[in-house]
N, C-alpha and C positions, 0 to 999 in steps of 0.2 A: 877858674870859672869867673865867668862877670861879676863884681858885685852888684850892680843893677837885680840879678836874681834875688837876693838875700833885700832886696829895699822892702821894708815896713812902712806902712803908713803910719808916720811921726809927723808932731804937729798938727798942721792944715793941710797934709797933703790927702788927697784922695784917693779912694781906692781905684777910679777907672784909670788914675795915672801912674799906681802901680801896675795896673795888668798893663797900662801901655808901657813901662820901663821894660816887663818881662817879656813880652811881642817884641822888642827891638831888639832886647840880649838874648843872646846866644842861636841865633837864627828865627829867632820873629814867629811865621808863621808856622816852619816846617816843622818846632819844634812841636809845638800844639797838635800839628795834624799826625806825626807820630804817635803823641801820647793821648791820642783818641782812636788808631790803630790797636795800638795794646792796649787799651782798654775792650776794645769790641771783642779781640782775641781771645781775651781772659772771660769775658762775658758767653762766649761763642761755646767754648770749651765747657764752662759751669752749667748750661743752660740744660743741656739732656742729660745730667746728670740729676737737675732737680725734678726736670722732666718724668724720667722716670721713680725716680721716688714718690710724685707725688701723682701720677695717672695710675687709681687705685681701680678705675672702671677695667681699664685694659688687661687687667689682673685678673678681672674675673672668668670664671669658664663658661665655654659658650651657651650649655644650658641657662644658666641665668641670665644672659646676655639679653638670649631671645625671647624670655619672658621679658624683660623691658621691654624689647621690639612690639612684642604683640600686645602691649597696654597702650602703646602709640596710635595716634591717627597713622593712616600711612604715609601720608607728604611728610609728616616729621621724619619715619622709619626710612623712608628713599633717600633723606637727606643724610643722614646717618654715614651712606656708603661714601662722604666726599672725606670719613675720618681716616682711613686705612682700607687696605686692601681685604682683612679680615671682617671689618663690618659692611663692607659690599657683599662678602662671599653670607653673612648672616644671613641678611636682606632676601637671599636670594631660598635661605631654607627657613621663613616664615611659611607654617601650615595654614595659614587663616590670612587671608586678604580683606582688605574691605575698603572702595572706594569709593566717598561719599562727597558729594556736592554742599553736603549743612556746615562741612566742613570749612571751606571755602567761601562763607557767607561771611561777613562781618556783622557785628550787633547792630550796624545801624541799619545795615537792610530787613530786618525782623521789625524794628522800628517805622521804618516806611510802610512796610505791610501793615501795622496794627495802625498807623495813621489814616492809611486809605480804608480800611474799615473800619473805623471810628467816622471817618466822613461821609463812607456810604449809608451810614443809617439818620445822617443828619436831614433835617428837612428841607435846608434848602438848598435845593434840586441847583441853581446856578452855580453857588459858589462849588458844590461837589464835582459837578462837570468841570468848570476849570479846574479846582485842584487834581485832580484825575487827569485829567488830558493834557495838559501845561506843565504838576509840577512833581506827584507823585510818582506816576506811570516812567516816564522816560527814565527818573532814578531807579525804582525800583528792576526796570528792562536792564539798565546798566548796568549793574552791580549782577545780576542773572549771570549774563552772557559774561562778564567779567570771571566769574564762578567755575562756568563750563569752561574756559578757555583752562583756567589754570588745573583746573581736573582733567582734561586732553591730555596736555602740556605732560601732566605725573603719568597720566595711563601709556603713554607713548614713549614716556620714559624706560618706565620699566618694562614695555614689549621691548622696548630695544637693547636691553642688559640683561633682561632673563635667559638664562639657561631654557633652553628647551624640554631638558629632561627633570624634570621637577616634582615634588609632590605637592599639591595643595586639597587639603579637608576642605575647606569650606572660602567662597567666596561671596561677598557680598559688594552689590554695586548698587547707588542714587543715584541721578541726573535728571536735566530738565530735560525737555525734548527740546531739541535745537537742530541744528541742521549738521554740525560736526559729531556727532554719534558714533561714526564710521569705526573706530578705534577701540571705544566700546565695545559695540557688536564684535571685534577679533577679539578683545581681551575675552569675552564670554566663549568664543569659539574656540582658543586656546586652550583655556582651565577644561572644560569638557571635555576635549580631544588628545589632549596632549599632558596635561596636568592630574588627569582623572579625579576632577573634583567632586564631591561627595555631595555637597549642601550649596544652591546656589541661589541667590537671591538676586532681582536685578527688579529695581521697582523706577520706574521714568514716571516725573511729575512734568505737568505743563506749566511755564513760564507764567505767571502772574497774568498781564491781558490774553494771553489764549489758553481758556480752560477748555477746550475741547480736543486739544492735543493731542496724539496717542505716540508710542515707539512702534518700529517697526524693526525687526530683527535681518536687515541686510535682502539682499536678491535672491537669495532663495528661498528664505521665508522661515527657515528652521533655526533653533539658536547655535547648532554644531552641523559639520560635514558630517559625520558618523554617530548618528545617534543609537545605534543597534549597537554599537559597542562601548557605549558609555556606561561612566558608572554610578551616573547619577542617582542618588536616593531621594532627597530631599531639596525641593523647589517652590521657591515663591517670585511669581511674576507680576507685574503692579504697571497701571497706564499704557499695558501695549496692544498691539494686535496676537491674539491668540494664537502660537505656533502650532504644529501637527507635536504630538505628546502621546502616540501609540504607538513610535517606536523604543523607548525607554522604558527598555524593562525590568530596571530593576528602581525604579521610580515607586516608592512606598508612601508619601508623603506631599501634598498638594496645596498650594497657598495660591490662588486667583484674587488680586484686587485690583478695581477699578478698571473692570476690561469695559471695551465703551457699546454703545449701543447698539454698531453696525454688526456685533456678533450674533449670526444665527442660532437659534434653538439650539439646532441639531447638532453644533460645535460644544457646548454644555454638554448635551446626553452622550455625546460620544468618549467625551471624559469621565465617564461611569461604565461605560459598557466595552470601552479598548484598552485601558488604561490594567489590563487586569491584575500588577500587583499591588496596585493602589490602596493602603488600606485608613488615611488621613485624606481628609477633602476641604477646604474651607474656602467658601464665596464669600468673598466682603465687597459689598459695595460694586456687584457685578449688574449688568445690564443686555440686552439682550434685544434682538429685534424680530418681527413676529406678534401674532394677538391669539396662540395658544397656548401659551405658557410651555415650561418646561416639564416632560414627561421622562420620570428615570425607571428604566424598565432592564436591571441589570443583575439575574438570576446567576452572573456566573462573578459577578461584583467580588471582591475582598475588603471591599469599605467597612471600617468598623464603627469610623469617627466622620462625621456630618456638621458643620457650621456653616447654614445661611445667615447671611447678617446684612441686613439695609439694603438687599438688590431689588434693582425694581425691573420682576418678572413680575408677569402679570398675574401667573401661577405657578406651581413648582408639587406636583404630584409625585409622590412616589408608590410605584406600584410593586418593585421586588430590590431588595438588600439584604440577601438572607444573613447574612455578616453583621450587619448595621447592629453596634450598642449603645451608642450615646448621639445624639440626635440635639440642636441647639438654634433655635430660629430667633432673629430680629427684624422688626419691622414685616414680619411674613408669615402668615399661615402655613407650613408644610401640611399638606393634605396627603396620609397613608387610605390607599384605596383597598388592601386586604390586611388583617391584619396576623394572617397563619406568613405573610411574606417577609416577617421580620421575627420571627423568634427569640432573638438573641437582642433586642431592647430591654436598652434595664434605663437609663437615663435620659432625660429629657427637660428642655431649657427653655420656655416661649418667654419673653420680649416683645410687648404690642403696645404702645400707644396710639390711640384713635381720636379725634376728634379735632374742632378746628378754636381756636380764639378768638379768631374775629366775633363780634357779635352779633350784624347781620347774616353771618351762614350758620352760628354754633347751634342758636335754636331750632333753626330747620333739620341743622345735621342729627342733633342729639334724636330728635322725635323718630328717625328711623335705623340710627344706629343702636342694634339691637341686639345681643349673640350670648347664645345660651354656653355654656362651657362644655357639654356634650359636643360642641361644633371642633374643639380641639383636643379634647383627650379621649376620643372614641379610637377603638383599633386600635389599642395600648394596652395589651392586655398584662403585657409582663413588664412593667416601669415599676422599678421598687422605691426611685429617686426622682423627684420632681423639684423645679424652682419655675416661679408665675411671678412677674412684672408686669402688670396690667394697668396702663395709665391710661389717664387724659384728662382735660377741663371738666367732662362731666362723665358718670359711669355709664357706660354704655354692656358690663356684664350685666343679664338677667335672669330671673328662674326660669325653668323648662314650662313650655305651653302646653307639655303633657308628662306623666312618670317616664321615667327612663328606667332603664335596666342597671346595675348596679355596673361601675368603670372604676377600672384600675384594681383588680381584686390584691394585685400583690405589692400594692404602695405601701411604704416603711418611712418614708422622711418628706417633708413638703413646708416649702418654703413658701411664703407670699410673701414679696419684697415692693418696696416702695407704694403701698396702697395710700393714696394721696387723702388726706385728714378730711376733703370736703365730700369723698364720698360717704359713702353706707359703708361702713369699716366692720358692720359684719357680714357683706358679702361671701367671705368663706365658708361660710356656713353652706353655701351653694353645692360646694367641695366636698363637706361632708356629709350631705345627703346621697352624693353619689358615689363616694368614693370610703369605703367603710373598715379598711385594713390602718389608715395611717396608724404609726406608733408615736413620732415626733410630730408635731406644728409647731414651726415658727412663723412669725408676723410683723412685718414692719412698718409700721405707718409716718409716711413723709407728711411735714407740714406743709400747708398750703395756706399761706397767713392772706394771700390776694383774691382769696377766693370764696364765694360764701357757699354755705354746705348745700348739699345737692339732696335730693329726695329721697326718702327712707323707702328699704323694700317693705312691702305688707305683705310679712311672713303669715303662714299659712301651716297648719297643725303639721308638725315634722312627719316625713314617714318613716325615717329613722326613730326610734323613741328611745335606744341605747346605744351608745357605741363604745364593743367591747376592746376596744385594741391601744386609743391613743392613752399614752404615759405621762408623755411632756408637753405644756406649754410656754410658749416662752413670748410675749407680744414688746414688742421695743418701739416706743413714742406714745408709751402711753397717757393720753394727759386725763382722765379720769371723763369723757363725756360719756353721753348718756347713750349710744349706742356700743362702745367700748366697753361700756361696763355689762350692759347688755349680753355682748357678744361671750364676756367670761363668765356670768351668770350661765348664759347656755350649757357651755361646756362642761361645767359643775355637775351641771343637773343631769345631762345625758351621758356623758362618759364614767363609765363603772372603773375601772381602770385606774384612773387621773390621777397622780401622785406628787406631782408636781408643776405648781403653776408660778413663773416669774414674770413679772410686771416691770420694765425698764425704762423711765420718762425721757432717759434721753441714750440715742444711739442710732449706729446703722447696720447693714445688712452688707460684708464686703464679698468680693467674687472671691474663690479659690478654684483659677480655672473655669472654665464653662460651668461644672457642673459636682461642683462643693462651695459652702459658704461658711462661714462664722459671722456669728453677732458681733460687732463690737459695742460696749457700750462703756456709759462714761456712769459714775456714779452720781445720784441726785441727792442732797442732805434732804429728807423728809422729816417734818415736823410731825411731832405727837400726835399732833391736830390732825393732820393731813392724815395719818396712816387710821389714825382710828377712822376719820370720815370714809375711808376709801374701805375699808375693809367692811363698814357696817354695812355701804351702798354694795358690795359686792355677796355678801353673805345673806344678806335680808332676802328671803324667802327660795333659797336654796337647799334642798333638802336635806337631812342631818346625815345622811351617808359624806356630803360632802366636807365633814369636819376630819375626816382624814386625807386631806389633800394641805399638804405642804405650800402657804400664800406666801411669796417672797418680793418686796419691794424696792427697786435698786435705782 
């Protein structure tokens, strides 16, 4: 063998002039490129063997596989399939789908959005139009269309790799309205027809500059070929043109939001009266065209559950629900025209704020915005559960211009939530003149630190003079003023009953569902000071039956 191999760097010699002694001895370069061969060899050999020692996912059994899968977006879960032939075939038995466009947004485009409205409320009008038309609008449209492409892109994917014979439970789909849709509209035709999917959600938002956008669900107008044999139960449709929805029948379950204005009347009523096993309904944010409002007259109905919320009909009567139990209106008066048409009512949600801010219309408006509470809880006769949100800059509830007849005989629980601190905060008292079963009152009074108080009612000798039924009080915001305190002085006096009164300076009223709530509240440290002044202003001249009601300060 060379000695040139065996040369040390001795002395001043260097080491590139050793690796150059070893490149000339014993064949130069082929000797290196050999012994870079068998290294790779050796490498090649050891690698799948750490490989599988150390790929612990691959290990696992397929059930737990596809619980990861189904905690994934699905662009993650699609891509999954480029690992093995086994996580292709996963992908393909995910029950639950969901393809969403919020996905596909990056954080900077949520940032653009809250830019352009942060500038839309700025005052000055030029620079808003430039940044709008110059510098936000074209980014925020780009990043859109950037969004939809790459949600195409995954839906067209996987039409093209799915198995036809498949099962999926539940499908949820987002997108903006754009002009590539087309894919959409089949993936939705698909899961229906072929998938037999159970729960389908498909809600189209419009692009940032055009908010009057709708979806349109393809050339025939339907969302499947075969809807008599679907087996659709549960659907929520959002931003589209309303399809035909009286051939699914076995459709139990109803979610309509943001259908746009061009829909007739009569495409609403027809969803109460074709629809027949419908027994969920909820309109959010619907709109309608026409100037008679909508009339539900649907005696052969299975509706049990009813949510109007923010649509602007002009009116919305309901004349027959014999089904109907829980009833929940925002922003809208439901008007029940009989009240033997509904039997089966036991709960009930109204949601109203009325008035304006400005101050050139608010005084005008106030002066004749006027509504006795009989206008909404009349023909109710079997509501055991009530919750009232009644807001605005100024109170526009009033007392009755005449006696009324006693309402709601079979009320048990009655919420008043968010009563704004500048009104007359014992306006409830309205409630229990007319309404003489409750067992519970709760009450929650919002601050309103911008606002200055608004006019007292000039109550009027009760014609209630006991009521024997209510247990609980519970008032949350309390800050000790004088008609609050007022308000529990009342109750003292008139309620035979009354066993328990809690007083909570800070807290709020949370939904559970439409039509359950809990208080939550936070504890206040009260001073000595404070409880004894609050308890003497509350006691003082309260009659001595009242010294057996339990006063609790929190």
């Amino acid at each position: 063998m060379p000695t040139a191999l065996f040369n040390r760097n001795r002395g001043g010699e260097s080491a590139t002039s050793t690796r150059y002694s070893i490149r000339r001895a014993g064949g130069g370069s082929s000797l290196m490129a050999r012994a870079r061969t068998a290294m790779g060899r050796c490498l090649r050999r050891r690698r799948p063997r750490a490989s599988r020692r150390d790929d612990r996912i691959s290990a696992l059994p397929d059930d737990l596989l596809l619980s990861v899968l189904r905690r994934l977006d699905i662009r993650t879960a699609l891509g999954t399939a480029a690992l093995s032939r086994r996580w292709a075939r996963l992908n393909r038995e995910l029950p639950v789908l969901s393809f969403s466009v919020e996905s596909m947004l990056p954080p900077r485009y949520h940032r653009w959005v809250q830019l352009c409205r942060n500038i839309g409320g700025a005052i000055f009008f030029q620079y808003k139009r430039h940044a709008m038309t110059r510098e936000l609008m074209p980014n925020i449209t780009r990043y859109e269309h950037r969004a939809m492409r790459a949600l195409t892109r995954s839906v067209e994917s996987f039409l093209g790799t799915v198995a036809r014979r498949r099962r999926v439970t539940r499908l949820r789909v987002d997108f903006f309205v754009t002009h590539n849709t087309g894919c959409l509209n089949q993936l939705i035709a698909e899961a229906i027809d072929a998938w037999g999917v159970d729960d389908l959600e498909a809600v189209a938002k419009p692009i940032y500059n055009q908010p009057g956008a709708v979806h349109s669900f393809g050339g025939h107008g339907g969302l499947c070929k075969e809807p008599s044999a679907a087996r659709l139960q549960s659907l929520k449709l959002g931003g589209c043109v309303l399809p035909p929805l009286h051939e699914y029948g076995a459709l139990t379950a109803l979610v309509l939001q943001d259908i746009p204005d061009s829909t007739p009347e009569a495409t609403y009523e027809g969803v109460f009266t074709s629809c027949l096993q419908l027994q969920v309904l909820h309109l959010i944010s619907c709109r309608c065209s026409g100037g008679r409002g909508v009339v539900v007259d649907a005696p052969m109905s299975k509706i049990r559950e009813l949510v109007v919320e923010k649509c602007r009909f002009r009116r919305i009567r309901l004349r027959a629900l014999p089904s109907l139990e829980s009833l929940a209106s925002e922003g809208i008066i439901v008007h029940l025209e009989e009240s033997t048409s509904f039997p089966c009512l036991r709960k009930y949600n109204l949601t109203l704020c009325l008035g304006m801010t400005l101050q050139r219309f608010r005084q005008a408006l106030s002066q004749h915005l006027k509504i006795e509470p009989e206008t909404f809880l009349r023909r109710m006769p079997g509501i055991t559960s009530l919750i009232l949100r009644l807001t605005g800059p100024d109170r526009w509830i009033v007392p009755s211009s005449s006696p009324s007849p006693p309402l709601l005989p079979n009320l048990r629980r009655l919420l008043v939530a968010d009563v704004p601190s500048s009104w007359d905060v014992s306006w409830p008292r309205l409630l229990l003149e007319t309404v003489p079963s409750p067992e519970t009152l709760h009450i929650h009074i919002a601050a309103c630190v911008e606002e200055e108080p608004g006019d007292e009612i000039p109550w009027r000798h009760t014609m209630v003079r006991h009521h024997h039924h209510l247990e609980e009080f519970v008032m949350v915001g309390y800050e000790g003023t004088k008609r609050q305190t007022y308000f529990v002085k009342f109750l003292m006096g008139v309620c035979t009953v009354l066993r328990n009164v809690t007083m909570f300076r800070n807290g709020h009223a949370r939904n559970k569902g439409h039509w359950d709530w809990e208080l939550v509240t936070h504890q206040h440290l009260w001073t000595d000071e404070e409880k004894d002044d609050t308890l003497k202003h509350i006691m003082d001249g309260v009659s001595p039956s009242a010294a057996q009601v339990r006063l609790v300060l929190g």
